[in-house]
C-alpha positions, -999 to +999 in steps of 0.1 A: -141-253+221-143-222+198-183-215+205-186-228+237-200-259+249-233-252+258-237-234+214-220-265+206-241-291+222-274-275+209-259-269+173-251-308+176-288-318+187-306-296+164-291-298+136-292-261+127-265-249+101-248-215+111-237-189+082-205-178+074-213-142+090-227-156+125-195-175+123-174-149+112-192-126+143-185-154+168-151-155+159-150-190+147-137-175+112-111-148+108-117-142+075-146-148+049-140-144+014-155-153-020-141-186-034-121-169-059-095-149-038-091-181-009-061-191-022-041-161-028-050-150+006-040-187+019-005-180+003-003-146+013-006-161+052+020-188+041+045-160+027+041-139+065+050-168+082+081-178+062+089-141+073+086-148+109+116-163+131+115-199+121+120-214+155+091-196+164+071-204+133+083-239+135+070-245+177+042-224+178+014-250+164+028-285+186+024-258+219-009-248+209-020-276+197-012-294+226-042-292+249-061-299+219-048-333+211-051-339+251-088-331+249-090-353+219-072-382+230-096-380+263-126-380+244-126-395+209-129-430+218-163-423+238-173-399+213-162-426+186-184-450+208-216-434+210-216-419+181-217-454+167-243-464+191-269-433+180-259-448+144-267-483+151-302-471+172-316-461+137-313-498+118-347-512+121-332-552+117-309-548+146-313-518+170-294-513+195-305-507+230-292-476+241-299-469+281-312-440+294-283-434+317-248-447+318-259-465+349-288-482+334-274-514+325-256-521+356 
């Protein structure tokens, strides 16, 4: 969702690993920082949002989150499904037949 689907589909097929800065510059980190100072800045987040109004801190992530667990609940068992398929595809004993199209085996 955060780089798009069309980055996310040819990151998935290739195989190509991103850096943290590309990442960072896509906006799919807000912060980059050497291992060392990770968790001091991870409680330093924690200690602003104990700061915040706590019914606001408490209902912000279930309303954003929502649409995300939609999308996942739509698509996680067929994603489940063929990932287990393209899995399976590579056993030389037992492959499995995978058609070309959805409609193939009809």
């Amino acid at each position: 969702m955060l780089m798009g689907m069309n980055r996310a589909r040819y990151f998935m097929l290739t195989g190509q690993q991103l850096d943290a800065q590309t990442c960072l510059d896509w906006g799919l980190f807000n912060e980059v920082l050497p291992r060392d100072q990770v968790l001091s800045r991870a409680y330093e987040h924690a200690r602003m949002l104990l700061e915040g109004p706590p019914a606001t801190v408490r209902l912000f992530r279930p309303a954003v989150l929502q649409q995300v667990k939609q999308l996942m609940l739509d698509s996680v068992s067929h994603g489940l499904m063929m990932e287990g398929m393209a899995w399976g595809s590579h056993w030389p004993q037992n492959p499995i037949n995978v058609p070309s199209t959805p409609y193939d085996d009809e």
